[in-house]
N, CA, C and O atoms as a DFTB+ gen file, in Angstrom:
328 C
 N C O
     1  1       0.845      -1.176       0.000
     2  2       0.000       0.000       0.000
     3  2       0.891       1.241       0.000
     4  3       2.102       1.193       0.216
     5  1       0.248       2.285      -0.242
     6  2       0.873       3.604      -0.552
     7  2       1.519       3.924       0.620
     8  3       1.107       3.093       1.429
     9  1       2.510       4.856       1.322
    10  2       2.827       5.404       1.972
    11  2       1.906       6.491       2.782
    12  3       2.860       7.066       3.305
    13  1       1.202       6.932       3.089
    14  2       0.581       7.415       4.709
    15  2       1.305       8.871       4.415
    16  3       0.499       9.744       4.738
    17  1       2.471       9.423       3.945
    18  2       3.118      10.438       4.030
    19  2       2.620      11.343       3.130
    20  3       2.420      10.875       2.009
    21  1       2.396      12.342       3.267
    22  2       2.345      13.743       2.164
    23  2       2.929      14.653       2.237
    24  3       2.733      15.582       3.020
    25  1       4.122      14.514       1.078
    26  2       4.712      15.456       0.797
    27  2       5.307      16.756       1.152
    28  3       4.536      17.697       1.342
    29  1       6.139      16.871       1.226
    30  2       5.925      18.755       1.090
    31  2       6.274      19.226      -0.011
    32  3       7.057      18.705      -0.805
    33  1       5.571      20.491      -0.149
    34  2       5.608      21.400      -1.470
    35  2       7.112      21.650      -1.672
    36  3       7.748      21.880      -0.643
    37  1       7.792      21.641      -2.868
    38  2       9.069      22.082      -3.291
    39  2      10.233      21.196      -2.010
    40  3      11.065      21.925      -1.472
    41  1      10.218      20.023      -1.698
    42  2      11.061      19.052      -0.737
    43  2      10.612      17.875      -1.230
    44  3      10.186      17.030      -0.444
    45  1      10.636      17.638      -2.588
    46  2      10.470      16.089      -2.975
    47  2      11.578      14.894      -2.640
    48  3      12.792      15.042      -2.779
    49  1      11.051      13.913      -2.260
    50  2      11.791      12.800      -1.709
    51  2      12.361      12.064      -3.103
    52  3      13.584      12.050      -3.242
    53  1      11.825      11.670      -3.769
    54  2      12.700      10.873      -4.872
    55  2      12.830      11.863      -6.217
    56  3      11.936      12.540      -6.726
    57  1      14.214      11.735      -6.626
    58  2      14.698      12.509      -7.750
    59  2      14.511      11.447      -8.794
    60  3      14.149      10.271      -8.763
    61  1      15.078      12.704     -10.194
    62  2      14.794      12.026     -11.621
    63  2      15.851      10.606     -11.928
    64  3      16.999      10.506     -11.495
    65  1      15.373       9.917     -12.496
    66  2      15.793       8.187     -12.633
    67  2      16.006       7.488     -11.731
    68  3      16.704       6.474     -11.774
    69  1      14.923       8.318      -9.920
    70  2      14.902       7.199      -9.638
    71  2      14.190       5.737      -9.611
    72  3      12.996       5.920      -9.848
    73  1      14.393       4.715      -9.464
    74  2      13.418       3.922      -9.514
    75  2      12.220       3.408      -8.359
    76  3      12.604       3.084      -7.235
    77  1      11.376       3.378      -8.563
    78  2      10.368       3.106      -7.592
    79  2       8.761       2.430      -8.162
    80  3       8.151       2.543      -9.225
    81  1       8.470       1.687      -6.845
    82  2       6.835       0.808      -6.958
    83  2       5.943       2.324      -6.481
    84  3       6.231       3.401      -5.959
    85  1       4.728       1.646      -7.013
    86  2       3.890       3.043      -6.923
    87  2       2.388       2.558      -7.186
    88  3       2.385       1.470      -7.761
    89  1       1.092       3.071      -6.920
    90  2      -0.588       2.441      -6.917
    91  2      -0.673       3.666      -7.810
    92  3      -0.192       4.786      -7.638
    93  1      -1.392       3.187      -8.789
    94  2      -2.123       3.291      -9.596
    95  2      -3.599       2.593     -10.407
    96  3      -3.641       1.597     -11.130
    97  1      -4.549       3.359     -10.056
    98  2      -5.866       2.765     -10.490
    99  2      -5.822       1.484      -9.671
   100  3      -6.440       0.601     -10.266
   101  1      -5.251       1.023      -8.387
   102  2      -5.359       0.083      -7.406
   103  2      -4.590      -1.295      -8.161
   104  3      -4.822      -2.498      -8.044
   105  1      -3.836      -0.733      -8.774
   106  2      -2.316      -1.451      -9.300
   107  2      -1.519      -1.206      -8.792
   108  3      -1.637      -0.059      -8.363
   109  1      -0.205      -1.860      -8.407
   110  2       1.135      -1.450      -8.290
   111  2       2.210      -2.272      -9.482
   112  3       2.463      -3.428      -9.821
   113  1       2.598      -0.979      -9.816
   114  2       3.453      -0.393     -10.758
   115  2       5.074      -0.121     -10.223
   116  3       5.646       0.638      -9.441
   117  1       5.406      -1.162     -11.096
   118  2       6.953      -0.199     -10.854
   119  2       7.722       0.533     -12.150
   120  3       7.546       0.005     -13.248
   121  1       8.519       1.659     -12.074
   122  2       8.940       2.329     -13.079
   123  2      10.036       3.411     -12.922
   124  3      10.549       3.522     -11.809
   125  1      10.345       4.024     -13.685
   126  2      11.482       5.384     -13.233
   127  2      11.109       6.569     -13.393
   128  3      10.731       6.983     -14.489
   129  1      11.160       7.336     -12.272
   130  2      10.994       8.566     -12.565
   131  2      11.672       9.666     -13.591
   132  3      12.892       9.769     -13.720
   133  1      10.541      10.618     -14.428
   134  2      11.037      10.660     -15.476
   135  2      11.295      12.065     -15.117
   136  3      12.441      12.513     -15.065
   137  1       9.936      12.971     -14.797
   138  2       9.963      14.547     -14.005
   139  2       9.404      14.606     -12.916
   140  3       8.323      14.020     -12.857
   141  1       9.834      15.220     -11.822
   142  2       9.408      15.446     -10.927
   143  2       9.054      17.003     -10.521
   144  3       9.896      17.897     -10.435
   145  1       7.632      17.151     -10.289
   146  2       6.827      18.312     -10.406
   147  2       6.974      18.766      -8.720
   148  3       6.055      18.528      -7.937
   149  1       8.180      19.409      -8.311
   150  2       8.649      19.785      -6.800
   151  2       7.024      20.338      -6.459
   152  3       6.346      19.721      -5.637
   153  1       6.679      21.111      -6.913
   154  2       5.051      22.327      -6.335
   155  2       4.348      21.638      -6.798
   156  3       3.770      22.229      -7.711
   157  1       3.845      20.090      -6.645
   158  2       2.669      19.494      -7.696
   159  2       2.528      19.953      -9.114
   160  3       3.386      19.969      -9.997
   161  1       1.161      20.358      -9.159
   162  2       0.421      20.101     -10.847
   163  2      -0.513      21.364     -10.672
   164  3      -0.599      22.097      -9.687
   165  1      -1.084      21.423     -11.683
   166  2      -1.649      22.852     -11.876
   167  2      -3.124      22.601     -11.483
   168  3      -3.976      23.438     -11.184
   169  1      -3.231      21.196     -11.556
   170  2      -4.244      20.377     -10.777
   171  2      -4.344      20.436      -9.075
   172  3      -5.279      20.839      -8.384
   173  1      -3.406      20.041      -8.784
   174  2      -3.538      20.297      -7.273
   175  2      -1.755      20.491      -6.717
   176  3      -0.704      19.888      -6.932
   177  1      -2.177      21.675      -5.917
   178  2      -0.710      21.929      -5.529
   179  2      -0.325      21.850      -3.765
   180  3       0.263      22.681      -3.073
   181  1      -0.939      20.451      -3.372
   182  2      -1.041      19.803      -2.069
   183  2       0.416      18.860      -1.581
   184  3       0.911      18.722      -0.462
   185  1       0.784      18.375      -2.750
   186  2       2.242      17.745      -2.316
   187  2       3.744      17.465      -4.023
   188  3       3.409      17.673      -5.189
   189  1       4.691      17.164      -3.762
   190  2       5.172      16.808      -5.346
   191  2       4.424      15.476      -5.722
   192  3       3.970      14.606      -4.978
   193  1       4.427      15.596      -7.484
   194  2       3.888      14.434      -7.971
   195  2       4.813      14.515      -9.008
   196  3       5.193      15.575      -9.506
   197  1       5.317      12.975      -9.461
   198  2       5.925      12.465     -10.666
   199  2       5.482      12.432     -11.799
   200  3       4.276      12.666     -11.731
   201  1       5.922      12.203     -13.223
   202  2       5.801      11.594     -14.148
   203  2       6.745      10.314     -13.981
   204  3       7.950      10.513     -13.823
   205  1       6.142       8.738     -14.016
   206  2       7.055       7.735     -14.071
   207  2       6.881       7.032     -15.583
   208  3       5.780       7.144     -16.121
   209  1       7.944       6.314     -16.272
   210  2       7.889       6.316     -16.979
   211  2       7.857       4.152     -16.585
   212  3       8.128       3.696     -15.474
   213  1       7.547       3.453     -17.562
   214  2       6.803       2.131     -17.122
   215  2       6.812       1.587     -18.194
   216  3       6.217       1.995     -19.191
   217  1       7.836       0.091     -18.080
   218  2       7.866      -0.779     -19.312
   219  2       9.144      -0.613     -20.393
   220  3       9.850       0.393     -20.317
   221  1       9.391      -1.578     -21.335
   222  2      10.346      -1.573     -22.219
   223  2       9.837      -0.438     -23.416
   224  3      10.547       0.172     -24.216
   225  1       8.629      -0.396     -23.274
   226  2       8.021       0.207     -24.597
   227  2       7.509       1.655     -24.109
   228  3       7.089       2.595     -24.784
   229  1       7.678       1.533     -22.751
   230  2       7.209       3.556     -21.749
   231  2       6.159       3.269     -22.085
   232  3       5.890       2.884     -23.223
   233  1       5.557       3.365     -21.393
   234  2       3.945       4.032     -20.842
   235  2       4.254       5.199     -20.139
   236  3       5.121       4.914     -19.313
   237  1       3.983       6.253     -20.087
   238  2       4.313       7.459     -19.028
   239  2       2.817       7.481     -18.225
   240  3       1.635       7.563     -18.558
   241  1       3.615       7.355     -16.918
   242  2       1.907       7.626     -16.010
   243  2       2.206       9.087     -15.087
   244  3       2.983       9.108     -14.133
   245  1       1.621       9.988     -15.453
   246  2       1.946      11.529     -15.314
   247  2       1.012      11.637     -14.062
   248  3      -0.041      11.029     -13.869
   249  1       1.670      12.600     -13.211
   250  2       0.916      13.705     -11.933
   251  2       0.908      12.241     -11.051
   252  3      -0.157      12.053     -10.463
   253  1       1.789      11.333     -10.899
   254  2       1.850      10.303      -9.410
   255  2       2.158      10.910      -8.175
   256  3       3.309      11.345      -8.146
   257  1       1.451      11.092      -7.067
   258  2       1.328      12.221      -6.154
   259  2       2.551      11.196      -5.641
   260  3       2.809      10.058      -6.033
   261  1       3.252      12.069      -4.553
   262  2       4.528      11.108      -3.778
   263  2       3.994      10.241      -2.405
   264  3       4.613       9.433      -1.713
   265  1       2.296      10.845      -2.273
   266  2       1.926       9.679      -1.293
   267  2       1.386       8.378      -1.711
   268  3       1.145       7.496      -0.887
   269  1       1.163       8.216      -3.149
   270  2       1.242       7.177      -4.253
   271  2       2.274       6.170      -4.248
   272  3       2.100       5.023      -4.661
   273  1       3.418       6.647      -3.744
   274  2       4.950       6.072      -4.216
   275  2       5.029       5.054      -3.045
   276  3       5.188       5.621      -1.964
   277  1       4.965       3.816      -2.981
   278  2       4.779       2.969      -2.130
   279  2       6.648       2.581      -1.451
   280  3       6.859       2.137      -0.323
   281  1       7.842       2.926      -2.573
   282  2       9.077       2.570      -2.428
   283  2      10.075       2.789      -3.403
   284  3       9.879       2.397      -4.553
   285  1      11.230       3.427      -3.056
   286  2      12.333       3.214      -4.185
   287  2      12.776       1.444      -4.457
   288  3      12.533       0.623      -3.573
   289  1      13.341       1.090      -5.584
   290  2      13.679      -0.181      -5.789
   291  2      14.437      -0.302      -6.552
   292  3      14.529       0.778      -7.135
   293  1      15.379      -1.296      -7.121
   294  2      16.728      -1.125      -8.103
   295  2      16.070      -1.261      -9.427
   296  3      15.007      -1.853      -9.615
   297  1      16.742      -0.704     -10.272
   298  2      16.597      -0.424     -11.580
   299  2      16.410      -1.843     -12.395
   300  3      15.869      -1.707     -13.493
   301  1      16.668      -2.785     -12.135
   302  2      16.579      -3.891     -12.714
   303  2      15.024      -4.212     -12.231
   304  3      14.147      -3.942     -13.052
   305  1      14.734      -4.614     -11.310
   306  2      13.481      -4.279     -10.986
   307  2      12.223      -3.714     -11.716
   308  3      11.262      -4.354     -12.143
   309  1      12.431      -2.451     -11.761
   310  2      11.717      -1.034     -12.561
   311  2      12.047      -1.847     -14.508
   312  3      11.155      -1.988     -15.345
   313  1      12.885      -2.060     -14.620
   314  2      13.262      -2.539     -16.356
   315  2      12.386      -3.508     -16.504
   316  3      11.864      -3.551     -17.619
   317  1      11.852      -4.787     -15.265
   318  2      10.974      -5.783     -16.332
   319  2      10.010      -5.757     -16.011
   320  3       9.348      -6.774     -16.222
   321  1       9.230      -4.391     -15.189
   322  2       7.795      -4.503     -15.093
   323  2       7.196      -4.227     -16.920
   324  3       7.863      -3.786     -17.856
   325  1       5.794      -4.658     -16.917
   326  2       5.930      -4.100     -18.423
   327  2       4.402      -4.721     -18.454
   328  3       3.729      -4.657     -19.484
């Protein structure tokens, strides 16, 4: 399950390529972070949210809030979700 934590504005915890598991649509996903939006989204500006990028072929799953982000994990990992 997701992490319990929210964010703070402009103090994001995981930087760009890192890798990490994450819920989505009550999936977990693992992938690499591609941008990280420090002040959220123009949508809601309550905590940072990612763009992660997911799979051999990218799927980009955009605006992943960081209380979404269930864990960092090694890159090999993040390479054969798909």
């Amino acid at each position: 399950m997701a992490t319990k934590y929210k964010g703070i504005l402009g103090e994001p915890i995981y930087k760009h390529r890192d890798c990490v598991r994450f819920l989505f649509n009550g999936k977990i996903l693992e992938g690499i972070i591609g941008i990280v939006d420090s002040y959220g989204t123009m949508e809601q500006k309550e905590e940072p949210s990612y763009d992660i990028e997911v799979g051999e072929e990218v799927v980009l799953y955009k605006h992943i809030l960081e209380s979404e982000i269930i864990c960092k994990i090694s890159e090999e990992e993040a390479r054969k979700e798909g």
